[in-house]
C-alpha positions as CSV (number, residue, x, y, z in Angstrom):
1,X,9.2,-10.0,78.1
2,X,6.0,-9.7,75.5
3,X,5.3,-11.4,72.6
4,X,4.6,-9.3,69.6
5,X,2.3,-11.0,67.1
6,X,3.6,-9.8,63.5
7,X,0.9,-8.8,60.9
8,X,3.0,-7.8,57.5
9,X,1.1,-6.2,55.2
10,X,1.4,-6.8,51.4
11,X,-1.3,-5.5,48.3
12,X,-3.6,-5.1,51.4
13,X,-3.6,-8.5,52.6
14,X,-2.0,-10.1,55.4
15,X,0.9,-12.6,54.4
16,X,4.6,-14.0,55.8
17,X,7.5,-14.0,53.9
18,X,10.3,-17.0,53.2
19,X,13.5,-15.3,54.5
20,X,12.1,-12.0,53.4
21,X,11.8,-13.0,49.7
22,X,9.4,-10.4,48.1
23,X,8.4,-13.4,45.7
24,X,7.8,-16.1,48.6
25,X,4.2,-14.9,49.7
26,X,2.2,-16.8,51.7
27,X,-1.7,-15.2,52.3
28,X,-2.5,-15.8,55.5
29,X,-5.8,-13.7,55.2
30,X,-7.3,-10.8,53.4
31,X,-8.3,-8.5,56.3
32,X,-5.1,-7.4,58.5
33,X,-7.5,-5.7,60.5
34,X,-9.3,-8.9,61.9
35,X,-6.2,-10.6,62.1
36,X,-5.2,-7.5,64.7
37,X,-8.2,-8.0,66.5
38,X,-7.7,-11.8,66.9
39,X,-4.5,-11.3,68.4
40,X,-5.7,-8.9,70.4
41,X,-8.6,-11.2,71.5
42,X,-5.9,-13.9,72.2
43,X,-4.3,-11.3,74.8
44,X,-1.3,-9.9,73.5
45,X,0.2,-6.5,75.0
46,X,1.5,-5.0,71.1
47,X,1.3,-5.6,67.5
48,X,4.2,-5.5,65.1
49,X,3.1,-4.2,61.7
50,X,4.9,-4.2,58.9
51,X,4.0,-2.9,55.2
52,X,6.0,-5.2,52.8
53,X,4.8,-2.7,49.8
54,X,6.5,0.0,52.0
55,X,9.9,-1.6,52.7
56,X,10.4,-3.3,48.9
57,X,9.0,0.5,47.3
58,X,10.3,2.8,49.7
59,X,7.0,4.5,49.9
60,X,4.5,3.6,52.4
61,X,1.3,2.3,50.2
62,X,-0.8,0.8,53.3
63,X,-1.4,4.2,55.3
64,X,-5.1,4.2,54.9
65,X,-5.2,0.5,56.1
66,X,-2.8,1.3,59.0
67,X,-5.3,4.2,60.6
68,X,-8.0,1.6,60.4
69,X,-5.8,-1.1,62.0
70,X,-4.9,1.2,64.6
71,X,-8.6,2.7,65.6
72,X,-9.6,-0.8,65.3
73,X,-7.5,-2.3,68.6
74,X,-6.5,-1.3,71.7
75,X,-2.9,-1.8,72.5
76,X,-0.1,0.2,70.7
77,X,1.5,-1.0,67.6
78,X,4.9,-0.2,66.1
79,X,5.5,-0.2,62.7
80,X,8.1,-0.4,60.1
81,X,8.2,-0.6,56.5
82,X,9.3,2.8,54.1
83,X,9.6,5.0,56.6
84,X,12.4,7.2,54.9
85,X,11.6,11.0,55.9
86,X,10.0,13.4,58.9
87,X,7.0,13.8,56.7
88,X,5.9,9.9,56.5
89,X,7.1,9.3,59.8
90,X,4.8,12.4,61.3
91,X,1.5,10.8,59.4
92,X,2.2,7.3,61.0
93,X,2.2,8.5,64.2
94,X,-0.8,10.8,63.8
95,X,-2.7,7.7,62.1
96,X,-2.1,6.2,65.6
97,X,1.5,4.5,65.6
98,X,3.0,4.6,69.0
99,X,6.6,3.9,67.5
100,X,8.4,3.6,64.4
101,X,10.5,1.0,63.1
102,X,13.2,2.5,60.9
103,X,15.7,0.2,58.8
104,X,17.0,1.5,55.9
105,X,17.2,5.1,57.1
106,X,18.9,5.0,60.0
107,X,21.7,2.6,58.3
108,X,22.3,4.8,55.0
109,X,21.3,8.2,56.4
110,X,22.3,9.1,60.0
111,X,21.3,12.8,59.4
112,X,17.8,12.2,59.0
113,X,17.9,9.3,61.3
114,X,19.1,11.8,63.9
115,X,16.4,13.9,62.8
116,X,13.8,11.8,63.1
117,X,14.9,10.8,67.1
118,X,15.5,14.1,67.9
119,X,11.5,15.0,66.8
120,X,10.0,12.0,68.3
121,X,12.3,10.9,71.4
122,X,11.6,7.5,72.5
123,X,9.4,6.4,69.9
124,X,12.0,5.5,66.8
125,X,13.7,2.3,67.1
126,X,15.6,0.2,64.9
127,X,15.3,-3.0,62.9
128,X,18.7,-4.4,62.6
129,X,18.0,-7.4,59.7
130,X,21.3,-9.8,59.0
131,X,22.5,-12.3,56.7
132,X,25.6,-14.5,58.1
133,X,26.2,-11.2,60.8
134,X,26.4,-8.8,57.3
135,X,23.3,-6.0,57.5
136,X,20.6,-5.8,54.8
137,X,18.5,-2.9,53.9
138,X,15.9,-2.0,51.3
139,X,13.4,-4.7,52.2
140,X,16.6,-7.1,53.0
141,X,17.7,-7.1,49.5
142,X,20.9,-4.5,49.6
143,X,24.2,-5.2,51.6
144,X,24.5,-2.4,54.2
145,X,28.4,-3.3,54.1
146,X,28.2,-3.1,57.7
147,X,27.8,-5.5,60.8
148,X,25.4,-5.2,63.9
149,X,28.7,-4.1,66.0
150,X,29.7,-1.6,63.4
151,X,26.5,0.2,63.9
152,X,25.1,0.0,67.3
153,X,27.3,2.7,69.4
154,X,26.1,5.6,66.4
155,X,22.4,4.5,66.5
156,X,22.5,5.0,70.3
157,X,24.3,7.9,70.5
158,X,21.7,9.2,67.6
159,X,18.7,8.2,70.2
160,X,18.0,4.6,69.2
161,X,15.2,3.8,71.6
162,X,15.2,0.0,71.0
163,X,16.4,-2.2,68.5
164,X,14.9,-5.5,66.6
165,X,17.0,-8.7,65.2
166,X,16.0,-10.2,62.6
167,X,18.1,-13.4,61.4
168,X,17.2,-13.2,58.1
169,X,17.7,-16.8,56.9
170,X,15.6,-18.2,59.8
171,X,12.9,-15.3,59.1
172,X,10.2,-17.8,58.5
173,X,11.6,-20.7,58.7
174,X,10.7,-22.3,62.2
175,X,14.3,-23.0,62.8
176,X,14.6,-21.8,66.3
177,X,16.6,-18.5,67.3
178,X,20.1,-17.8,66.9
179,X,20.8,-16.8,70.5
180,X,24.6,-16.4,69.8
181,X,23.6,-13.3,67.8
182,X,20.7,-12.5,70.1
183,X,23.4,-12.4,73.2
184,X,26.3,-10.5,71.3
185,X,23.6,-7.9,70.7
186,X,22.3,-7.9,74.3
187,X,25.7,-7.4,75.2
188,X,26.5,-4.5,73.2
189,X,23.4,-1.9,74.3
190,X,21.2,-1.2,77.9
191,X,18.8,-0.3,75.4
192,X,15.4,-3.0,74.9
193,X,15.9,-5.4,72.4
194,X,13.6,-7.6,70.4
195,X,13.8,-10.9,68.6
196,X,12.7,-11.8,65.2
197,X,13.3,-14.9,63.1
198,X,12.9,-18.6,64.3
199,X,10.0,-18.1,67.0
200,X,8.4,-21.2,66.1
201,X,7.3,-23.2,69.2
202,X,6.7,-22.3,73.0
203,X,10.1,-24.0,73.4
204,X,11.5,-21.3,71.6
205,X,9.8,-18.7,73.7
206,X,10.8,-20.5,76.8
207,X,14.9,-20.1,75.4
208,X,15.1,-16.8,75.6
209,X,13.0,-16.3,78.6
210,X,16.3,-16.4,80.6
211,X,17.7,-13.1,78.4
212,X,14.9,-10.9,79.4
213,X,17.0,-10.2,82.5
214,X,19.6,-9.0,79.8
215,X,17.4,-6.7,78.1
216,X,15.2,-8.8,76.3
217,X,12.5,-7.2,75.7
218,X,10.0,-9.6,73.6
219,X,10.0,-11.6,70.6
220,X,8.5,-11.1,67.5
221,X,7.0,-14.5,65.6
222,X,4.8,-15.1,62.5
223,X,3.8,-17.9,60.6
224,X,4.3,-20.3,63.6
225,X,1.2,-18.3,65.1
226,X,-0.7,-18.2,61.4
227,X,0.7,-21.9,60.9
228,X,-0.8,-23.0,64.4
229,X,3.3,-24.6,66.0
230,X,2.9,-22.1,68.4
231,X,-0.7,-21.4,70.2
232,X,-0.2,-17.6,71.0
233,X,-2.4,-17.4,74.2
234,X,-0.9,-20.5,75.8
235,X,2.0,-18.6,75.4
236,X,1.4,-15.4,76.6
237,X,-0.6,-17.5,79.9
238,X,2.9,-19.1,80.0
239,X,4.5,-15.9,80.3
240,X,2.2,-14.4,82.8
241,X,2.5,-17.4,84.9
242,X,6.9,-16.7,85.1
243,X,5.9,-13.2,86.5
């Protein structure tokens, strides 16, 4: 199990969101690059980048930004955030992306979704984000109409190479996980699985340890790292120490 240190990208800065409110901005700094490195520095395996402008626009707007992220550490990063068509997707990846997160697309269009799998197998995974079980897309601000188990069998079938959680009301919160969702997930799909939302302490981290042997593949956390409730290298030596 990894931890994936999140750096969301917003007007070129690097900020968290309150339950993935576009108007609830907190700056945590004004160069996602160093933030990268620092994480990198602290000893994480991956970086999860997101570009807010992206998701909210449908458009990515932070590509140039991205490249220099990318050239500017050495672990992969996976990235979500407006990726709607083979074109965009294609340019992240040659900008250095090792996989894509894809949200909207692969809940509202499962032709290009399938697309997109079929041109870059094992590198497109999806971010599954929910509000009371109920699926949200367009930056977390439309009703999907659908629930996690309505949608899971298609996405693999399509070539779903991993999915993400995201329980959006604890998204930046520090309210702990919502393993009852985390589990009925696990138990639905062999495929790797991530956590977002509610990673706020080492407790937290240590909770879901356990589920790795499920499928859990890491967990995702923001402000708690930015905020200082959760010290990311004593975490990741915490880690390294249960192996």
């Amino acid at each position: 199990m990894n931890i994936f240190p999140a750096v969301d990208i917003k007007d070129g800065k690097c900020v968290r969101l309150r339950q993935g409110a576009e108007d609830q901005v907190t700056v945590f700094s004004d160069d996602p690059v160093a933030m990268a490195r620092q994480w990198v520095e602290a000893g994480t395996r991956w970086l999860h980048v997101i570009d807010l402008d992206g998701a909210f626009s449908g458009t990515p707007r932070n590509m140039e930004l991205i490249r220099e992220l990318c050239s500017a550490v050495s672990i992969p990063v996976q990235l979500g955030g407006g990726i709607r068509s083979l074109d965009v997707a294609g340019k992240y990846l040659e900008a250095g992306v090792t996989r894509l997160i894809i949200g909207t697309v692969a809940l509202e269009d499962p032709a290009l979704f399938r697309e997109l799998c079929q041109a870059y197998p094992g590198r497109i995974g999806v971010s599954l984000d929910a509000r009371d079980g109920h699926l949200k897309t367009k930056g977390w601000v439309e009703d999907a109409g659908k629930t996690v188990a309505d949608v899971v069998p298609e996405l693999e079938a399509a070539g779903a190479a991993f999915f993400i959680y995201t329980d959006i009301s604890r998204d930046g919160m520090q309210s702990g996980v919502n393993i009852p969702a985390l589990e009925s997930l696990l138990g639905m799909t062999d495929r790797p699985v991530l956590i977002a939302g509610g990673i706020s302490t080492l407790e937290d981290v240590q909770a879901v340890h356990p589920l790795a042997e499920r499928g859990l593949a890491g967990v995702i956390t923001g402000k708690a790292i930015y905020a200082g409730s959760l010290d990311l290298k004593a975490a990741l030596d915490w880690l390294a120490a249960q192996n």
